[in-house]
C-alpha positions in Angstrom: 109.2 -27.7 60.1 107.7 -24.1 60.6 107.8 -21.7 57.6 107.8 -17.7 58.7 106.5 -14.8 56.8 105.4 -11.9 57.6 102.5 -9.3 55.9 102.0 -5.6 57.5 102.7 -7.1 61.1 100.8 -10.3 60.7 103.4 -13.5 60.8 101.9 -16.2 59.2 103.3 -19.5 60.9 102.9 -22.6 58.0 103.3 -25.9 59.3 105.3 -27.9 57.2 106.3 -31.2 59.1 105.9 -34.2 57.1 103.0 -35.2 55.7 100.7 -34.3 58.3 101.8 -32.2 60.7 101.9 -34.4 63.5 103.3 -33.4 66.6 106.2 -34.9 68.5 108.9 -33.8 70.9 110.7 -31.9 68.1 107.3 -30.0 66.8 106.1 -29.2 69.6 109.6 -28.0 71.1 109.4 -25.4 67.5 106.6 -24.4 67.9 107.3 -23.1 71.5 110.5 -21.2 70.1 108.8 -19.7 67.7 106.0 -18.4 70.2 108.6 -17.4 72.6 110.2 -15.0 69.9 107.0 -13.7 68.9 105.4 -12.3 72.6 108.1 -9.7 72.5 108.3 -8.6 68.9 107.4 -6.7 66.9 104.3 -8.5 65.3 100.7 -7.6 66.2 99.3 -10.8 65.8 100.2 -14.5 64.4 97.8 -16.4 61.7 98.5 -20.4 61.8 98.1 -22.6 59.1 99.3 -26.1 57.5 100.5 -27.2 54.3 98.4 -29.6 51.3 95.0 -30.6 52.6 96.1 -31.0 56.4 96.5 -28.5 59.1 97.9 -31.2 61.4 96.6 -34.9 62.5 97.8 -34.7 66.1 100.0 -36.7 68.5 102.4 -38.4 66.2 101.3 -41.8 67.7 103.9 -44.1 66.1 106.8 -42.1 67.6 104.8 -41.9 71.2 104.3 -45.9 71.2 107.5 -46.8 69.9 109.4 -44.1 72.6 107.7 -45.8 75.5 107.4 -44.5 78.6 110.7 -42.3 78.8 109.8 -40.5 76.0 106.2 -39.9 76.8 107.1 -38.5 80.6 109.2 -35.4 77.8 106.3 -35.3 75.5 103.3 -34.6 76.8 104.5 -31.7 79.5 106.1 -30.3 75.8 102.7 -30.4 74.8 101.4 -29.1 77.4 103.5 -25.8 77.0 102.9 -25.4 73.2 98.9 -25.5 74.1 99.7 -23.0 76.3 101.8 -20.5 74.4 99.6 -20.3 72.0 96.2 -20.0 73.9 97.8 -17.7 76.4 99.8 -15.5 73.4 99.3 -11.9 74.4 99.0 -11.1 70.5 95.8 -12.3 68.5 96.6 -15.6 66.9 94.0 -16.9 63.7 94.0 -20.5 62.5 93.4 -20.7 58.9 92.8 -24.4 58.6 93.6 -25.6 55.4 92.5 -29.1 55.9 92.4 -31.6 58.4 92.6 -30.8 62.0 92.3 -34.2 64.2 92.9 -34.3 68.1 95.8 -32.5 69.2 95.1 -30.7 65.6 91.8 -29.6 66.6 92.9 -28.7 70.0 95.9 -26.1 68.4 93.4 -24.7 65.9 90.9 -23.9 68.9 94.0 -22.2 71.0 93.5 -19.6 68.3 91.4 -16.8 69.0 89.4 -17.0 65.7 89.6 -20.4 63.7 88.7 -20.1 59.5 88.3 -23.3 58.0 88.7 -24.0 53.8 85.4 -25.5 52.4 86.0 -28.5 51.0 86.4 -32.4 52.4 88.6 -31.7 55.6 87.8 -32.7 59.3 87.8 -31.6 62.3 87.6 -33.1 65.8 88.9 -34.7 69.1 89.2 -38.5 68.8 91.4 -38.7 71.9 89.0 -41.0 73.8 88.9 -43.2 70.4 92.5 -44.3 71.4 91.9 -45.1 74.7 93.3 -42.3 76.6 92.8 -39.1 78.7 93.1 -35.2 77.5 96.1 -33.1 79.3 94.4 -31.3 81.6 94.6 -27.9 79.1 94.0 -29.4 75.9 90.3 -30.0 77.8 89.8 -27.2 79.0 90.8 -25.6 75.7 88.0 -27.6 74.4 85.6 -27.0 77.0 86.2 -23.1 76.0 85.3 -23.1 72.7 83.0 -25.7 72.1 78.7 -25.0 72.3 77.9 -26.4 75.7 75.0 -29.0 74.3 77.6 -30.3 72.0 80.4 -31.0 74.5 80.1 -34.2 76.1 79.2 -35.8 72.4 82.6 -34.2 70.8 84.7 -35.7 73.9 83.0 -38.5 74.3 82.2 -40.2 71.0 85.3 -38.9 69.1 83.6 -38.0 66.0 85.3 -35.8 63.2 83.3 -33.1 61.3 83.2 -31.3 57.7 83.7 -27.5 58.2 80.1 -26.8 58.7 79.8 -29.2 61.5 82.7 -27.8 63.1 81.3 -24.2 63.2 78.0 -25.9 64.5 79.9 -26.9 67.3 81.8 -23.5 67.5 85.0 -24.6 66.5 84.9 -23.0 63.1 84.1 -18.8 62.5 84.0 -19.0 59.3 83.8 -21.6 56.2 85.4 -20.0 52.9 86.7 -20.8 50.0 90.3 -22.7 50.2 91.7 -19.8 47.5 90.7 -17.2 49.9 91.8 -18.6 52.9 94.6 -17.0 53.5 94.1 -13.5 52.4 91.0 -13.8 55.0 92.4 -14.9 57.7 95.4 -12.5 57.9 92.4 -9.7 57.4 90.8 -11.0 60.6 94.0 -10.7 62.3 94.6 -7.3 60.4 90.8 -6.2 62.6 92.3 -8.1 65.7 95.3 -5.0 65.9 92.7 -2.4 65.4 92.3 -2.4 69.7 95.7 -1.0 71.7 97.7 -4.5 72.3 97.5 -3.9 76.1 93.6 -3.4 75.6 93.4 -6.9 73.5 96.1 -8.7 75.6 93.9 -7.9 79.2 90.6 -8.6 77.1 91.8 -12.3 76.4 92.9 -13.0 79.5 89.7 -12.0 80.8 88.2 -14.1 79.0 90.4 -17.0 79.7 90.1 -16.9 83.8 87.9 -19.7 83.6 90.2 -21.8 82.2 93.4 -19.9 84.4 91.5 -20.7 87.5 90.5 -24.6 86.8 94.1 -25.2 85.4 95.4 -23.7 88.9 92.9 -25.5 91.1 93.4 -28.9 89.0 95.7 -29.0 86.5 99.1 -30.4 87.8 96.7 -33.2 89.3 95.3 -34.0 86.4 98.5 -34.1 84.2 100.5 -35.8 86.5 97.2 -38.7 86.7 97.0 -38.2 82.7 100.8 -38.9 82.0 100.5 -42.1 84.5 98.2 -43.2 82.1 99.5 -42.4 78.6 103.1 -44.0 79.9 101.1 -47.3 80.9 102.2 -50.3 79.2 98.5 -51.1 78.3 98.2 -47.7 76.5 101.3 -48.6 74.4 99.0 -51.6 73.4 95.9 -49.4 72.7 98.4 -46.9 70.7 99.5 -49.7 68.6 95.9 -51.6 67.9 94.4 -47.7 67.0 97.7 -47.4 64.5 96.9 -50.4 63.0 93.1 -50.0 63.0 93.0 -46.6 61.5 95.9 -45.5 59.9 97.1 -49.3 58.7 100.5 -48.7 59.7 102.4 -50.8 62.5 
């Protein structure tokens, strides 16, 4: 599900979880672990990254319609708390996007602190609303961080997905480079990450998340609570299922 390695104190995290990485109760439950383990180890900072040409599609969609509303009332607070382990990690964390990162994709790639992309034909993007169905209150706000103001309510809103240099128009993407150097980049921006005292980078980030800190604490049980309501619906089971069978031609 997760492959580990490690290089000078950078743990590369690979994705390996069928064929497109697409989170369910199980990923999203590994991926916690593995960010648990990490905040008091010995590693100075995480790089993420997938397998083939996808980093990850998302919400495993199939799995949340067919679970129904039990299952959905354990996913999405899972989600929640992988978002937040890895936006919140103390330790620099870079995304080195192979290839596709769609919704819940995207919205991992842009917990990172610095997100690479490989040049080539994969996409990036939030198509959430394109389902039919709200953000968890983070996974928004995790968007609202990273993403160029005047391009903000046309990413939410019309659910488009980009090639690599649309995404760093929108300031998703750092850098475009070449898929054979992806890697070897990636765990050098990490490498330049370490170069501050971890207590100097781990106050610095958090810093510059109080925006998002303070509007999760004003509004963010609220919101999930309203969000999950919503997702656990019997009409978004319907919407679910017609997007499946609209997009992906699977039923």
């Amino acid at each position: 599900m997760i492959e580990k390695s490690e290089k000078g104190g950078i743990v590369v995290l690979k994705l390996a979880y069928g064929k497109a990485n697409t989170m369910d109760l199980e990923f999203c439950q590994a991926m916690i672990d593995e960010f648990t383990v990490l905040r008091s180890s010995t590693a100075k900072a995480v790089v993420l990254t997938g397998q083939g040409s996808i980093f990850s599609a998302g919400v495993e969609l199939v799995r949340t319609s067919d679970g129904g509303p039990g299952y959905v009332r354990k996913f999405l607070p899972a989600l929640n708390t992988m978002f937040d382990a890895v936006f919140h990690f103390p330790k620099p964390v870079v995304a080195a996007l192979n290839g596709h990162a769609i919704a819940g994709g995207c919205v991992l790639a842009c917990c990172a602190d610095r997100r690479l992309m490989a040049q080539g034909n994969g996409r990036i993007g939030v198509t959430e609303l394109l389902v039919g169905l709200p953000f968890p209150a983070l996974a928004f706000e995790v968007m609202r961080s990273v993403t160029l103001s005047r391009y903000f309510s046309q990413a939410i809103y019309a659910g488009e997905t980009y090639l690599p240099d649309g995404g760093a128009e929108r300031g998703w993407i750092d850098e475009v480079i070449s898929a054979a150097d992806l890697l070897d980049r990636a765990i050098g921006v990490a490498q330049n990450l370490t170069a501050l005292p971890a207590t100097t980078f781990a106050m610095t980030k958090r810093q510059m998340h109080l925006p998002v800190i303070e509007r999760m604490q004003r509004e963010g049980d609220k919101i999930d609570a309203a969000a999950i309501e919503i997702w656990a619906a019997p009409e978004a089971t319907a919407r679910i299922q017609d997007y499946v069978e609209r997009t992906l031609k699977k039923r």
